[in-house]
C-alpha positions in Angstrom: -11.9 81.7 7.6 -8.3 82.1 8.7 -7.9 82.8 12.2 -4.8 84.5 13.2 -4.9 85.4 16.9 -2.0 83.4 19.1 -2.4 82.8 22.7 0.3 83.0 25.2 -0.1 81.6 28.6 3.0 81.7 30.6 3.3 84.6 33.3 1.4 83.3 36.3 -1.2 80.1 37.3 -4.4 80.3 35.4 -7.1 78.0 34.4 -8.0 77.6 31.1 -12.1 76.7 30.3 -15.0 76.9 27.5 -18.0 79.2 27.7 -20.6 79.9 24.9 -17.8 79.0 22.5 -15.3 81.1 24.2 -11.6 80.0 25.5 -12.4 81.7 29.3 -8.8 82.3 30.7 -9.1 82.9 34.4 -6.1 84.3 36.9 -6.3 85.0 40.2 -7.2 87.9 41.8 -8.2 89.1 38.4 -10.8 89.5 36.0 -11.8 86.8 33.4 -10.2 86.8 29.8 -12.7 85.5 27.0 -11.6 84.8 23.5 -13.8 83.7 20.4 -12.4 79.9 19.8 -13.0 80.5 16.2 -10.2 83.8 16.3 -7.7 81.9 17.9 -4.9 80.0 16.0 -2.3 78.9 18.6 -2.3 78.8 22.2 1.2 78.5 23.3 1.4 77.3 27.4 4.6 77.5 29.4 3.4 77.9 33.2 3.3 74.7 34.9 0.1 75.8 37.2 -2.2 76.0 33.9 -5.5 73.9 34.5 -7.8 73.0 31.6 -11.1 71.1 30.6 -11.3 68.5 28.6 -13.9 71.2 26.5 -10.6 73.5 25.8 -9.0 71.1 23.8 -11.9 69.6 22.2 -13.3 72.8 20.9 -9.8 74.2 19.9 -9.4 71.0 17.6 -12.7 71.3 16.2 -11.8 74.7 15.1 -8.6 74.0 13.9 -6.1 75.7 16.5 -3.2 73.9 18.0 -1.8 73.9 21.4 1.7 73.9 22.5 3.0 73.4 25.4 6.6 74.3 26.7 8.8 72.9 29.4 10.7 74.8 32.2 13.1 76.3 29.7 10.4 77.3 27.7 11.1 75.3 24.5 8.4 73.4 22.8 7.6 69.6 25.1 4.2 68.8 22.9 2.2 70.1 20.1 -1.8 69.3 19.4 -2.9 69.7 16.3 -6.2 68.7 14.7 -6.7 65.3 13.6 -9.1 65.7 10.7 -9.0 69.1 9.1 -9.1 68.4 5.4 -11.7 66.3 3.8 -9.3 64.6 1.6 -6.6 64.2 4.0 -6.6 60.1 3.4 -6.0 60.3 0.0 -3.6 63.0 0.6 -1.6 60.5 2.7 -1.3 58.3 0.6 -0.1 59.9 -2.3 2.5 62.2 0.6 4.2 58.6 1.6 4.5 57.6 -1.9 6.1 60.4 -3.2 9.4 59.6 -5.1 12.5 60.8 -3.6 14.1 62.7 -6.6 10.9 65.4 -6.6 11.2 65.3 -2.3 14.9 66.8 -3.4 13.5 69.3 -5.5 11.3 70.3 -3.2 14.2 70.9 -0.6 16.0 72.6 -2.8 13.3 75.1 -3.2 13.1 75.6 0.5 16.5 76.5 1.4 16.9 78.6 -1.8 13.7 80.4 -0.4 15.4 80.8 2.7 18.9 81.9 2.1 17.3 84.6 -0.2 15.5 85.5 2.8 18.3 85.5 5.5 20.5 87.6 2.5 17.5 90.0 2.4 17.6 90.2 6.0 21.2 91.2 6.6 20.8 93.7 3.4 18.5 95.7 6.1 20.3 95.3 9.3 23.9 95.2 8.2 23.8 97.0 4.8 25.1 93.6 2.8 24.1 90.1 2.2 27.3 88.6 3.2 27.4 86.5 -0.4 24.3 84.6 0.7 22.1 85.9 -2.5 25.3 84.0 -4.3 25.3 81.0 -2.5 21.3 80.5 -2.6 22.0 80.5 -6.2 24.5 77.3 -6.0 21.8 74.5 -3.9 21.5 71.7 -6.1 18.7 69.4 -5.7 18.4 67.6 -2.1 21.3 70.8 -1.1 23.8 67.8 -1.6 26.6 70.2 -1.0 24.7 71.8 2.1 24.6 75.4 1.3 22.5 75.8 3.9 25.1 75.1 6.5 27.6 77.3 4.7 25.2 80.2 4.3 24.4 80.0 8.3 28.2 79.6 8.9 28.0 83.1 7.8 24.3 84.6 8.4 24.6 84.2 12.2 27.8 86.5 13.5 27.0 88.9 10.9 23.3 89.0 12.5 24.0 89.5 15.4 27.3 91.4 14.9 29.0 88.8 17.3 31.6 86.6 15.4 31.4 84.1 19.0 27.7 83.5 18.1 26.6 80.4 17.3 22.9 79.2 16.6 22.2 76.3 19.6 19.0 75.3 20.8 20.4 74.8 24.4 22.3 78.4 24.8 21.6 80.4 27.3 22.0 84.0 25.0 19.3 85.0 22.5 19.0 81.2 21.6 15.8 81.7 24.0 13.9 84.2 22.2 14.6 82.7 18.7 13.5 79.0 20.5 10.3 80.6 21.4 9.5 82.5 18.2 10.1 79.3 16.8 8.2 77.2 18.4 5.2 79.7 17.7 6.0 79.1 13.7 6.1 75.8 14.0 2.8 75.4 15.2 1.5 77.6 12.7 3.2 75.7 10.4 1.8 72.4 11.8 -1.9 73.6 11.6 -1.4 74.5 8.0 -0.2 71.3 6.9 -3.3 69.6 8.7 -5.3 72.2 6.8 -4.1 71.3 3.7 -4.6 67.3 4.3 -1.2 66.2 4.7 0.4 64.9 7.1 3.0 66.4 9.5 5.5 63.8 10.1 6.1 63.0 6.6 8.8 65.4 5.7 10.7 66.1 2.4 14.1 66.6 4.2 13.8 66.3 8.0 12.9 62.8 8.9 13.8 62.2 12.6 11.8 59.2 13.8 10.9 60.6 16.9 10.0 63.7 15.4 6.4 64.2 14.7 6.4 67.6 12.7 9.6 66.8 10.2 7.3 69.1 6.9 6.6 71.6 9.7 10.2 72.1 10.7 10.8 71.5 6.2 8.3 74.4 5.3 8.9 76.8 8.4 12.7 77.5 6.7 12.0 80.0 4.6 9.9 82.2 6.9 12.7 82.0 9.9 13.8 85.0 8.9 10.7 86.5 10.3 11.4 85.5 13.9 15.2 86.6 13.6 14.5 90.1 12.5 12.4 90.3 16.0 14.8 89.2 17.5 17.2 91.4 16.7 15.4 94.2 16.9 14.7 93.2 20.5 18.3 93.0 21.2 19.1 96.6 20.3 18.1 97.8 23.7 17.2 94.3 26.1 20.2 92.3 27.1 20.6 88.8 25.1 20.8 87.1 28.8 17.1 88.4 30.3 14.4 86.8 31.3 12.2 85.1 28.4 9.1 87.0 29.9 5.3 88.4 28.7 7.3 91.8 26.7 10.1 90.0 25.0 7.0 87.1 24.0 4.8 90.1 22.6 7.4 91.3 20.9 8.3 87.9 19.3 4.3 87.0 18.7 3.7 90.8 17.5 5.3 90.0 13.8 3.9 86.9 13.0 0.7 88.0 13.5 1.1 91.0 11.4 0.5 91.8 7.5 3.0 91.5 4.6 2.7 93.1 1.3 3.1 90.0 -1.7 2.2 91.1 -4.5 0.6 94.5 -4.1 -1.5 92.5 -1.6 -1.6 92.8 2.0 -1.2 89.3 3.5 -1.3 87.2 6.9 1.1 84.9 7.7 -1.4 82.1 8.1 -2.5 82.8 4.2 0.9 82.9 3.2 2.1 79.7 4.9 -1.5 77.7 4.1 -0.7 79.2 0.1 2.6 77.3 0.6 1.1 74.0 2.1 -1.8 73.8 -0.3 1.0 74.1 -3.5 2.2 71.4 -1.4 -0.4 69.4 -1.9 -1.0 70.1 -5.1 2.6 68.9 -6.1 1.9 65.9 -4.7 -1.0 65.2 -7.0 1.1 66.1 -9.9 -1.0 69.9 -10.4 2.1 72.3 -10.0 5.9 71.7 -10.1 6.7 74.2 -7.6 6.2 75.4 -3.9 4.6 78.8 -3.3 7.4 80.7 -1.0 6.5 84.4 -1.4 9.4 86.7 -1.2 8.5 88.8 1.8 
């Protein structure tokens, strides 16, 4: 069963427990929350006065969830994800490290031609053009040798945003926030899918940052960005880019990526559509398919 509920603790103190299978979320001064541990996908924490159980993390694994948590600034500090969810997951491993770098490049290039066509498709509904970013999707070779990803974001975000000044940074103090936070929620989708799947997450085919734990995450979230930036700027419309990252602006960012998308004359969640993608993953690996399931969403 795909669960597809995502959990945000982050407005005030609270203490976080297991009951009768159920994540019990308790607040003072007000009445418990309970939530089936089987619905829930992510819980995302960014208070520092959250308590927990040992039970709450051991029955979120078991079911397959991950946790993040956030720092002060509320970007991403840790990420649990579930050890064993796949029961092939060792051989899986083994045949993810071996893979041979020329069909890793392939792979990329699949992924930010996915993306670009989805940042093009984007600015086709906000700004009324693509900005020559269905063109330059078009050009990525394999491995993006020539980094048409960097030239199509040199472009994508001032005409997002309508703000020529803009520029994407992790540390600004703008809507950098929002889209850090949104992100961080894909991510951990993404990182429970490729668990799902039996690979592993820090086995990337382009990212490979040796501190970094979750290089495929941050590899197969790139197409489905775009999802998170049309939030974003939607929130912007009426909500200045400099407010507080707070419970409304967090709905608002969590509200899409837990919705429906129509692929295929089917209506589909984003956990199907990014485990669909991590499974053809897999299955490339062990030489099935040649290709990456990215829906066009």
């Amino acid at each position: 069963m795909v669960t597809d509920r995502i959990i945000d603790v982050s407005s005030e103190p609270a203490r976080l427990s297991i009951r009768y299978k159920q994540l019990v979320i308790e607040n003072d001064g007000e009445e418990q929350t309970t939530i089936p541990v089987e619905d829930i996908a992510t819980v995302v924490v960014s208070n520092p006065c959250v308590s927990y159980t040992h039970a709450v993390f051991s029955e979120l694994a078991g079911k397959g969830a991950t946790v993040v948590i956030c720092d002060g600034k509320h970007l991403p500090a840790a990420m649990m994800i579930p050890l064993v969810a796949n029961s092939t997951q060792t051989e899986r491993f083994a045949i993810q490290a071996v893979t041979h770098i020329p069909v890793r490049k392939k792979l990329w290039q699949q992924v930010v031609k996915a993306k670009i066509r989805a940042q093009a498709k984007l600015l086709m509904d906000v700004r009324g053009e693509d900005m020559g970013l269905m063109a330059i999707s078009r050009r990525v070779s394999s491995g993006d040798s020539e980094n048409m990803e960097g030239t199509a974001s040199r472009r994508y975000w001032p005409a997002l945003f309508n703000d020529e000044a803009f520029v994407r940074r992790r540390d600004g103090p703008d809507q950098n926030r929002f889209l850090n936070y949104g992100y961080a929620v894909l991510r951990a989708i993404t990182a429970r899918a490729i668990c799902a799947s039996g690979l592993h997450p820090s086995l990337g085919l382009f990212h490979h940052n040796r501190y970094d734990p979750f290089c495929l995450a941050d590899d197969l979230m790139e197409p489905y960005r775009p999802i998170v930036d049309r939030a974003v700027v939607a929130w912007m419309k009426d909500h200045d880019p400099f407010g507080e990252v707070n419970r409304e602006v967090k709905q608002a960012l969590i509200e899409p990526l837990t919705g429906r998308f129509v692929v295929d004359g089917e209506c589909r969640t984003l956990f199907d559509l990014i485990g669909r993608t991590t499974s053809s993953l897999a299955a490339v690996y062990e030489g099935k398919r040649t290709s990456l399931a990215l829906p066009e969403l």
